[in-house]
C-alpha positions in Angstrom: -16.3 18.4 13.8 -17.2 17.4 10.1 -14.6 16.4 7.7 -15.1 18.8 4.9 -12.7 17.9 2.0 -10.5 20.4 0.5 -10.7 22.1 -2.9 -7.4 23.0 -3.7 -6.8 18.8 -5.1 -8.3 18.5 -8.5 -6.8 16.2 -11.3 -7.5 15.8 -14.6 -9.1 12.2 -15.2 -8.0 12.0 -19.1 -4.4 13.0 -18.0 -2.1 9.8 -19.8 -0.8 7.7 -17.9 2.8 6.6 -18.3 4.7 4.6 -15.6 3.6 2.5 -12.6 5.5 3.1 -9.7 5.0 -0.1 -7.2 7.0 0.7 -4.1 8.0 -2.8 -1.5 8.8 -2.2 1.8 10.6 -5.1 2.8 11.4 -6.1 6.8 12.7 -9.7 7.5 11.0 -11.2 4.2 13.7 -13.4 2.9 11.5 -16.5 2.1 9.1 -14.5 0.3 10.9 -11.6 -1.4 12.5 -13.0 -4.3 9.1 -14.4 -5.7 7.0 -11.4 -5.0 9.7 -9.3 -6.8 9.5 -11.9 -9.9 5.6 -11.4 -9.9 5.6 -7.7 -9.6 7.7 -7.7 -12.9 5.4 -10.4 -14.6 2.3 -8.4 -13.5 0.0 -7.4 -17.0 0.2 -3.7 -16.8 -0.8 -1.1 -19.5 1.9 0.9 -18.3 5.7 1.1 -18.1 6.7 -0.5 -14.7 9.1 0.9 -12.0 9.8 -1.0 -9.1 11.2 0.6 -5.7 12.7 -1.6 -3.2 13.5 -0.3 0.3 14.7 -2.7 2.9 14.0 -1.4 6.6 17.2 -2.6 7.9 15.9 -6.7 7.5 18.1 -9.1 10.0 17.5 -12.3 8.8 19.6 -12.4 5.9 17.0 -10.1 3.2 19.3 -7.5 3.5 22.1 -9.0 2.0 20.3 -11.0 -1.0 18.7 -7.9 -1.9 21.3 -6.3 -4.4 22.3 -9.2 -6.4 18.4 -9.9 -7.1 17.4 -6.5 -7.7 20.6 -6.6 -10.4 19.5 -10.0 -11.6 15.8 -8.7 -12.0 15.9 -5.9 -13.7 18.4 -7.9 -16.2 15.9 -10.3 -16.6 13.0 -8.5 -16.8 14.3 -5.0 -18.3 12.0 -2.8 -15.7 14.4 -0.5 -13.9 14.3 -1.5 -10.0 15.7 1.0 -7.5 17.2 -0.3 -4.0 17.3 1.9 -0.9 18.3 1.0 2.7 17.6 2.1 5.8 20.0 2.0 8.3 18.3 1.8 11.0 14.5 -0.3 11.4 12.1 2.6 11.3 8.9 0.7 10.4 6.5 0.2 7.2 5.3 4.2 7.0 8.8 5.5 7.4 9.8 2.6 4.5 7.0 3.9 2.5 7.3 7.3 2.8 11.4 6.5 1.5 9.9 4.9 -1.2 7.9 8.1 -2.7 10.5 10.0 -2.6 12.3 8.2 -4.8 9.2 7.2 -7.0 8.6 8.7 -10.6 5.5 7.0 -11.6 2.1 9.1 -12.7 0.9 6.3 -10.6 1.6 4.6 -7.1 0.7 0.9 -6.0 1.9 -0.3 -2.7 3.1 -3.7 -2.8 3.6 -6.2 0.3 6.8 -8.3 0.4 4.8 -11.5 1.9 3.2 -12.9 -0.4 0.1 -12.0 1.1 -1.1 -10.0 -2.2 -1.0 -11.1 -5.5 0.2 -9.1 -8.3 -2.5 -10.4 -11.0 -4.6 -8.2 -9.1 -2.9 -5.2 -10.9 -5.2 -4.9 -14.2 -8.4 -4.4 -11.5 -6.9 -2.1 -9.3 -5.9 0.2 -12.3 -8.7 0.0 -14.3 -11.0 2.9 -12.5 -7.6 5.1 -12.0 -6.9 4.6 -16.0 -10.8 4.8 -17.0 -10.5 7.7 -15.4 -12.9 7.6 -12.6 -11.0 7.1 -9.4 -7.2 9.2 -7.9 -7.4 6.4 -4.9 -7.9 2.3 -5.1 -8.3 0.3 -2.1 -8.5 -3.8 -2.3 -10.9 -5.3 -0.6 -10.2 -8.9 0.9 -13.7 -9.7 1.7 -15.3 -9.4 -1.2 -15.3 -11.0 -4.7 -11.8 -12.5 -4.5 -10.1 -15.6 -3.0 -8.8 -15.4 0.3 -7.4 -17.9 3.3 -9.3 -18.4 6.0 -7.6 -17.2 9.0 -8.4 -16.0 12.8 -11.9 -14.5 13.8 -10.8 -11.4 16.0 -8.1 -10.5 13.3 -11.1 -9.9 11.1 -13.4 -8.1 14.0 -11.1 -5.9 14.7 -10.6 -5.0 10.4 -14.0 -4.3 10.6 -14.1 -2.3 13.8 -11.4 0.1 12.8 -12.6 0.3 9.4 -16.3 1.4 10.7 -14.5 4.0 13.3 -12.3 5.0 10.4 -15.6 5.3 8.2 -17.8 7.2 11.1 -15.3 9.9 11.3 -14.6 10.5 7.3 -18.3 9.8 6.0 -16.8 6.8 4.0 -18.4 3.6 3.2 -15.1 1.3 2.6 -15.2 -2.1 3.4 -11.2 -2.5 4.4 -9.3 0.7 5.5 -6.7 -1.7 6.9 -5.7 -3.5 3.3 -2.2 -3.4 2.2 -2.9 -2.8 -1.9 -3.3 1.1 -2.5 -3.1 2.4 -5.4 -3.0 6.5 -5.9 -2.4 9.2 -8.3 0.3 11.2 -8.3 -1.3 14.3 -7.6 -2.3 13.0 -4.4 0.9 12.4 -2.9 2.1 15.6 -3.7 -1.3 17.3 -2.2 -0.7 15.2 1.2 2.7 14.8 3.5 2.5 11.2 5.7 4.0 10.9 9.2 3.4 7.6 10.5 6.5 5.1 11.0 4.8 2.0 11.2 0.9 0.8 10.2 -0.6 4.2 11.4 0.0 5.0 8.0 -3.4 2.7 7.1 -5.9 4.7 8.6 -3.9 8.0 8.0 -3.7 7.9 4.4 -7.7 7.0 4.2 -8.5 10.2 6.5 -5.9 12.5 4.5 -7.8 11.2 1.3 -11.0 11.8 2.5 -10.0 15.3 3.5 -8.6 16.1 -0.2 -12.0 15.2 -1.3 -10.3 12.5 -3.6 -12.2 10.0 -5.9 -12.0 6.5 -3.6 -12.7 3.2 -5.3 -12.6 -0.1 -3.8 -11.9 -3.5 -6.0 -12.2 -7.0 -4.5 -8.6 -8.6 -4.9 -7.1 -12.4 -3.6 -5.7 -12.6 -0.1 -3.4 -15.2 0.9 -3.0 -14.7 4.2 -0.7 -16.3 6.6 -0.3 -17.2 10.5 2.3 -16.0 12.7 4.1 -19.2 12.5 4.9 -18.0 8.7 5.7 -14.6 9.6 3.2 -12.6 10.3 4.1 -9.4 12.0 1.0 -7.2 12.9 -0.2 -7.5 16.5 -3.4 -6.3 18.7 -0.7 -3.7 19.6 -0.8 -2.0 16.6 -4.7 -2.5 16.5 -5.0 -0.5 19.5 -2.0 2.4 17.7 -4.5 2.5 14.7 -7.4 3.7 17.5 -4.9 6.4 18.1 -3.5 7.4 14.9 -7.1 7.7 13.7 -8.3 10.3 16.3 -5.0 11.1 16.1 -5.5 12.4 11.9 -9.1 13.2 12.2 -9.1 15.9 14.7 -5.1 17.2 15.7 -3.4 17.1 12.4 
């Protein structure tokens, strides 16, 4: 069956561009969330900054710093920061998907809590959505920027769902699987998202290939870290992603 992308999603690439929307799901991040939220705000932007918080129900102590730093931020920093909570854990799609719903931005940039991504990477991710040339941005972590080197069949296995992923959408990207995407409005209202957890990687790539969107990749810094320092992703969720692509590409 062949991916034909739909016609119905057109934007208009000299539309202006007025707020940045940057939406941080946060699980269990205590460490790391207070400085990410303090580089988010610092980020160089050409556009007015919104920041959207939303805790999935954290249990070592995030949830309860949260309010005072989001208060003490936006003080700070004059950028107006929504929090949200979940009340139950529901997973990183679910957190996202909480997160555009209460975004107003022309613009959307998902942002990790971890540390892992590096705000200065804003200006490049931007620039082909503001030149007009692109409605989606990927990062790329294995290309062009700095990045930690970490563990072999981590990055095997990246490559492995990204070539499935790219088989079944005609694609050529280099890292379906990267946290930093940055979209268009336009294309979160043309698309509805499902997945609860990291399914939402490889369904958001096969829901924009369908729309027939404009896709850009930009090489960006990766500072990745080990389990001992938090990292949560698993081969379990490797072997999900198998699913949730088939799963996108040919039943939904």
């Amino acid at each position: 069956m062949k991916l034909v992308p739909s016609r119905r999603f057109a934007v208009d690439g000299k539309k202006p561009l007025r707020r940045l929307s940057v939406i941080l799901p946060v699980y269990n991040e205590k460490a790391t969330v207070a400085t990410t939220v303090e580089r988010v705000l610092k980020a160089a932007s050409p556009l007015e900054l919104e920041l959207v918080i939303v805790d999935d129900f954290s249990r070592d102590g995030t949830r309860e710093i949260l309010p005072e730093l989001a208060q003490r931020m936006q003080e700070s920093f004059g950028a107006p920061i929504q929090l949200v909570m979940h009340d139950h854990n529901q997973g990183k799609g679910a957190a996202l998907r909480t997160g555009f719903q209460h975004a107003s931005g022309d613009v959307l940039l998902i942002q990790d809590a971890d540390l892992e991504y590096d705000p200065r990477d804003y200006p490049r991710l931007l620039e082909p959505i503001l030149e007009g040339f692109a409605d989606v941005v990927f990062g790329n972590r294995f290309h062009g920027g700095s990045h930690r080197v970490l563990y072999f069949w981590h990055y095997i296995s990246n490559q492995a769902l990204t070539f499935f992923c790219n088989m079944l959408t005609n694609l050529n990207l280099t890292d379906m699987e990267v946290g930093y995407k940055v979209f268009r409005r336009e294309v979160l209202d043309a698309a509805q998202f499902r997945s609860n957890r990291f399914g939402f990687e490889p369904e958001f790539t096969i829901k924009v290939a369908r729309l027939g969107c404009r896709i850009y990749e930009v090489p960006i810094r990766y500072h990745g870290r080990t389990y001992e320092e938090g990292k949560k992703i698993t081969w379990r969720d490797g072997v999900a992603a198998v699913w949730h692509i088939l799963k996108f590409r040919f039943f939904e």
